[in-house]
N, C-alpha and C positions, 0 to 999 in steps of 0.2 A: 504493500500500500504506500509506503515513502517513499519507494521507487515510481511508483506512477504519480506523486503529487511533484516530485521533483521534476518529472518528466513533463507536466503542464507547466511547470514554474517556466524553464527554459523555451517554451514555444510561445511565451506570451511579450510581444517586443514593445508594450507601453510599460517603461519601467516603474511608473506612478500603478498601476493595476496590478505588478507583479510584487509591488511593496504589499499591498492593501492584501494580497491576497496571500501572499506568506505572513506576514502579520496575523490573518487569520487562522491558518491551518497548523502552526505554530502556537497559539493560544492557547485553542477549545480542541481541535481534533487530531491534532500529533499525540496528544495526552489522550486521548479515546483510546486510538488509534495501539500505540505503546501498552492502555493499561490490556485490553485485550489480550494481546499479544503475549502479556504476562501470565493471563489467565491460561489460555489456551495450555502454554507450557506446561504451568502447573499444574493442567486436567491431566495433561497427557505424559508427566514424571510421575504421578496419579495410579495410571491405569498401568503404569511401565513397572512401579514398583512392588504393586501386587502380586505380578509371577515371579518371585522368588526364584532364583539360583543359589541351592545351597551346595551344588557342586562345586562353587568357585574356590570354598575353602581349601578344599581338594586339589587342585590344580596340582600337577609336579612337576617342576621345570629339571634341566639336566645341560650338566657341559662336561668339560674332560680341562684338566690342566697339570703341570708337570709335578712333577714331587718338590722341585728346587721352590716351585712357585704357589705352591699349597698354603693359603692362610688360617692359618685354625682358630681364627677368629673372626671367620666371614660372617657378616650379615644373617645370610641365606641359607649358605650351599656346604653342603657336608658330603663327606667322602661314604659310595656306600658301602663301601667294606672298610672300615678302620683300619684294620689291619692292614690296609694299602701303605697308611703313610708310611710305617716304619720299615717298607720294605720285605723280601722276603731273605733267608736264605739259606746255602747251598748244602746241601751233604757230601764231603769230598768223597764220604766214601763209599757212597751209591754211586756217584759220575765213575769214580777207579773203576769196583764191579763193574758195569755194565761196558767200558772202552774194554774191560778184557774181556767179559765174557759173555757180551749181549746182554741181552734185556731193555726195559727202558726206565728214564726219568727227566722231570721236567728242571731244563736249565731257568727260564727266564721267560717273561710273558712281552709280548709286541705291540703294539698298535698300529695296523696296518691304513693308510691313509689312502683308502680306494674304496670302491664300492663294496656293497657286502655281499653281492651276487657273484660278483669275483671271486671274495674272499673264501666263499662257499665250496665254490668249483675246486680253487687252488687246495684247500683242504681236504676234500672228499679225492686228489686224485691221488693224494698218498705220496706228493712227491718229495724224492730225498733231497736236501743239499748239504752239504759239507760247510766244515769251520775250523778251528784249532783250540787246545787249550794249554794254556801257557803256565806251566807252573816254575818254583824254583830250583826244577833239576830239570827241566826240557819242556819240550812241545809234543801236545800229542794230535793226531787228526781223528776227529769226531766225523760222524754221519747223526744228521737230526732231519726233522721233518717238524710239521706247525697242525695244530691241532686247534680246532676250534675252545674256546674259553667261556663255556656257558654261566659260570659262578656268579656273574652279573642277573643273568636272566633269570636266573633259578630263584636271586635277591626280589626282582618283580612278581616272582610268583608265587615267593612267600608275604609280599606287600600284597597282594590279590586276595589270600586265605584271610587278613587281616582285615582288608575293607569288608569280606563278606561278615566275618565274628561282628562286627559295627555296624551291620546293616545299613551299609553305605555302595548308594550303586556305581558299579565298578567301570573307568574309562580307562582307554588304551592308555597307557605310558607311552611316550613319547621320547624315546633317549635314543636317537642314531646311533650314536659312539660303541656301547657297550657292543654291540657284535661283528666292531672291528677288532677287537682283543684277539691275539693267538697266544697259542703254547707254544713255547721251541721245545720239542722234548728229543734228548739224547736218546738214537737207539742204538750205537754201537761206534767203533773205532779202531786204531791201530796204535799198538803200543802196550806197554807193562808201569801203569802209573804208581807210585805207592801210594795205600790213603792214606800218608802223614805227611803228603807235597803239599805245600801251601799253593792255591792257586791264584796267580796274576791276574792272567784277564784270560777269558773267553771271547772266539770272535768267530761268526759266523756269517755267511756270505748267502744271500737269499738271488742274486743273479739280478735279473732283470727288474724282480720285485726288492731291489735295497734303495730304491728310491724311495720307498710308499713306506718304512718301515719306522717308528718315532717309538724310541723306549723312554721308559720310568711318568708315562701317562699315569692320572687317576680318575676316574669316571666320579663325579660331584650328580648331588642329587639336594631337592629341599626338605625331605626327612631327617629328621634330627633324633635322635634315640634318646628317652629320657625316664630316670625312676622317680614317680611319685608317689609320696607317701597321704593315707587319708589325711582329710583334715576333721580332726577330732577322731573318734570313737563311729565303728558299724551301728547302725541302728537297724531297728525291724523291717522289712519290707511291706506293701499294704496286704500279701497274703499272707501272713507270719511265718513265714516258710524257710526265705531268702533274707539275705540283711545285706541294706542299699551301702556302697562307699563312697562317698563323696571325696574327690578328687580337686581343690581350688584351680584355677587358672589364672587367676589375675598377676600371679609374679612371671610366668610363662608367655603370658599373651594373649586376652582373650579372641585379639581376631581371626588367630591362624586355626588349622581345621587338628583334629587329636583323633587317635584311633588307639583304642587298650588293646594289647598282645595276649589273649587271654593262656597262651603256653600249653605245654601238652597238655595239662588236665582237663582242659576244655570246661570248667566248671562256673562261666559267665554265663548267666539268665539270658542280660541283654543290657545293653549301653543306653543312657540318654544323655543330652546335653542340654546344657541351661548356656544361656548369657556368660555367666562366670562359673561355672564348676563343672565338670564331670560326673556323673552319677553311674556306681558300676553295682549291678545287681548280682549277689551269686549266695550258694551258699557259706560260703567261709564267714566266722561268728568272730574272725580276732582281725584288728589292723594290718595291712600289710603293701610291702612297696609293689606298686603297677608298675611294668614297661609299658612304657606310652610312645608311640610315634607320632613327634609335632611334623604336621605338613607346615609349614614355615612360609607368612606371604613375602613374596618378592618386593623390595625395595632395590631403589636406586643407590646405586654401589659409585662414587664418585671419587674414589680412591682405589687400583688395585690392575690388574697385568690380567688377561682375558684372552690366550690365544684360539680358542672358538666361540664358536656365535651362541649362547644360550639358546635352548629349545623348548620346545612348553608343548605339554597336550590344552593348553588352555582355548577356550571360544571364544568368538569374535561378541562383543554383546549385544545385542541386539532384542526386539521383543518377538520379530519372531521366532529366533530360535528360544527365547525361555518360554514361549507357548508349545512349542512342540516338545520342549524339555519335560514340562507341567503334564500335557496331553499322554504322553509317553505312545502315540501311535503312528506306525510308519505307515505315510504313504505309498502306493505302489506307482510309482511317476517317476522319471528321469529329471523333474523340475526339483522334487524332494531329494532327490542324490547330490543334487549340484549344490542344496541347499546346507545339506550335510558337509559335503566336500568344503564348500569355502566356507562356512561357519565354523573355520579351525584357524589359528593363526600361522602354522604349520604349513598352511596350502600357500602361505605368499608364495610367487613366484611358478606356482602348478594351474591350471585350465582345465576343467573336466572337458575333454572333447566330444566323445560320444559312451554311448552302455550297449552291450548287447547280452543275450542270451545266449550261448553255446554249449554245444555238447563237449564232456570232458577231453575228449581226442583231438578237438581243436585249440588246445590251448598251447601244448608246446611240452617240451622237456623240460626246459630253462626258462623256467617264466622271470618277469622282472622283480616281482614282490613275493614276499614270505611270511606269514600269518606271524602276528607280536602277540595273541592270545593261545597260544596251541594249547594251555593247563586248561582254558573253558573248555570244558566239552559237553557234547552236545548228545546227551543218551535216547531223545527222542528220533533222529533222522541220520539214516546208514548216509556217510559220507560218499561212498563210491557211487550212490544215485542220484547225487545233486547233481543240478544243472550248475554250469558256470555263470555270474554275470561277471563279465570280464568291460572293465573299468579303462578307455582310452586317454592318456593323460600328454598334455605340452606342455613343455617350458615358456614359463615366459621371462624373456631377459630386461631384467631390471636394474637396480643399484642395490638394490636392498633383499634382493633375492640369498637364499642360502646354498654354503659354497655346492659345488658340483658335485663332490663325492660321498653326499650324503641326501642327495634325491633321491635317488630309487629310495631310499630309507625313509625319508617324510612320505615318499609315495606308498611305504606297505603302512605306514602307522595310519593314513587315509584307510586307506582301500580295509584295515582290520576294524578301524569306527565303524563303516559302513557293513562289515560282515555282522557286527553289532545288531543291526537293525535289520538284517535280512537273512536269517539262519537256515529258510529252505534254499539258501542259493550256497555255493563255494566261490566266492569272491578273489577275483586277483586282479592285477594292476599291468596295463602296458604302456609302453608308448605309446601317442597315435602318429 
């Protein structure tokens, strides 16, 4: 509307008329005009804030940074194996064993900086390369090979058992990096080492692949591991059965999202959450320390060394994706796929091109994407008689697009949301 009053202002060329008249509209109706405008908002921040996302708590972002460069007083991002920072190490005297007499063991883990459908291949074809290891009586020559490093993944899929015990519905994780980890694992050599040689260095030669190869990486994540203690004393639950623990939050954080590990015993009723505290039903009658995982929100970090780009399974906000989030019903439409697809922050830089239907034999040997949920299973529909919907995907070249060797990877973490919402299909991801 100020746009078109402005618009008459300029075309009126008796400047005495054009006073008189922005004089006017400036007055009484700029001020209508504005408070309207206000309202309107407010109806509609109104109607926006009633669908609730309490998914957002949830969110998990993930990056990867070196050991040298690990702050253990970030903000956000925590390592998710601990035991990364310190390092692993070696048994000289399994490396001796096996250069003499075969068998195997793992020297040292990699990160390989290439695709993970590669990485997959390069793995599964078993191939050997050779290294040396250098102690302080000689040199010996090794034979090793690279083994996929699933101990990350295995960590998602015990974070997966934990949102179900919390009755928290479960969204794909989002972490490229972790399934570029390999193993180097020794499996034989030349030589009579003794295990009391101190060893120098280790050096192995991957050929063609020792460009893609980055050691002493740590896969970072926004779970935080944490023991709390009740506050105060168990009381009675409303069946008198169970006795409720309340858990505070307020020294922790009340904004960020918390999941209780309820641990082998499995003996948690059921979780609820208040504003400030935790509430943990079960039957245990005496106080005791919870393992709790805080999902931790993301702040702006304006100090600190970042060699990848953060990644997030987080949504674009919008209302309607939190009506369909509320509706919990999928459409059966290629306009609801697209709607899906780019309602991730994750798809910058990707274009749903088209969807089709096919039959399993038409998809390929070497597809481009690989399911990030394989622990859901699905006990109601035999796998081998799903149709494919098979998902055609572009690049699109930007500034802000994420780097190149970790596409196919934001492209299966898509393409396993969307398997999500469509369980009689088998979902996979190509180029178009």
């Amino acid at each position: 509307m100020k746009e078109l009053v402005q618009d008459r202002l300029g075309k009126m060329k008796d400047l005495r008329q054009r006073q008189q008249l922005k004089n006017l509209m400036t007055g009484v109706f700029l001020n209508l005009v504005e408070y309207q405008e206000e309202m309107i908002h407010k109806l509609e921040q109104r109607v926006f804030d009633e669908l609730e996302d309490p998914g957002r708590q949830y969110d998990i972002y993930g990056s990867i940074c070196t050991r040298e460069d690990f702050d253990p007083i970030h903000e956000f991002l925590y390592p998710m194996l601990p035991a990364d920072v310190a390092g692993s190490t070696l048994d000289m005297n399994r490396v001796a064993q096996v250069i003499r007499e075969s068998g195997e063991v793992k020297l040292f883990g990699l990160f390989m900086e290439m695709d993970t459908a590669e990485i997959l291949k390069l793995v599964g074809s078993g191939r050997l390369f050779h290294g040396q290891v250098v102690t302080d009586a000689g040199s010996y020559r090794i034979d090793i090979r690279l083994s996929a490093d699933n101990v990350y993944v295995q960590e998602i899929e015990r974070l997966y058992h934990v949102f179900l015990e919390n009755g928290i519905p479960w969204r794909t994780v989002n972490h490229p990096y972790i399934r570029k980890f390999v193993d180097v694992i020794l499996t034989g050599g030349e030589g009579e080492p003794d295990p009391h040689e101190e060893i120098r260095e280790i050096t192995v030669s991957l050929e063609e692949y020792d460009t893609f190869r980055r050691q002493d990486l740590i896969p970072l994540w926004n779970v935080e591991r944490l023991e709390l203690k009740n506050n105060g004393f168990p009381v009675p639950a409303i069946d008198r059965i169970n006795y409720e623990h309340v858990l505070s939050l307020r020294k922790t954080g009340v904004e960020h999202g918390y999941l209780v590990h309820a641990g082998e015993d499995r003996d948690v009723r059921y979780i609820k959450r208040t504003e400030q505290d935790l509430t943990v039903v079960t039957p245990r009658a005496k106080a005791a320390e919870w393992e709790v995982l805080k999902v931790t929100r993301p702040v702006e970090v304006r100090l600190g060394r970042q060699l990848y780009r953060l990644v997030s399974n987080t949504r674009q906000d919008s209302f309607a994706g939190r009506y369909a989030y509320k509706q919990g019903i999928a459409v059966r439409a290629k306009g609801e796929i697209a709607r899906i697809v780019h309602s991730f922050a994750a798809g910058e830089g990707l274009e749903l091109d088209k969807v089709d239907i096919v039959e399993p034999a038409a998809v390929g040997a070497d597809p481009v994407t690989y399911p990030l949920n394989s622990f859901v299973s699905d006990h109601v529909r035999n796998e081998e008689s799903k149709l494919v919907m098979r998902l055609g995907f572009r690049r699109l070249e930007h500034a802000e697009a994420f780097p190149a060797f970790i596409s196919g990877d934001l492209m299966s973490f898509i393409v396993s949301e969307v398997q999500l919402y469509f369980p009689e299909y088998r979902c996979v991801g190509v180029w178009a």
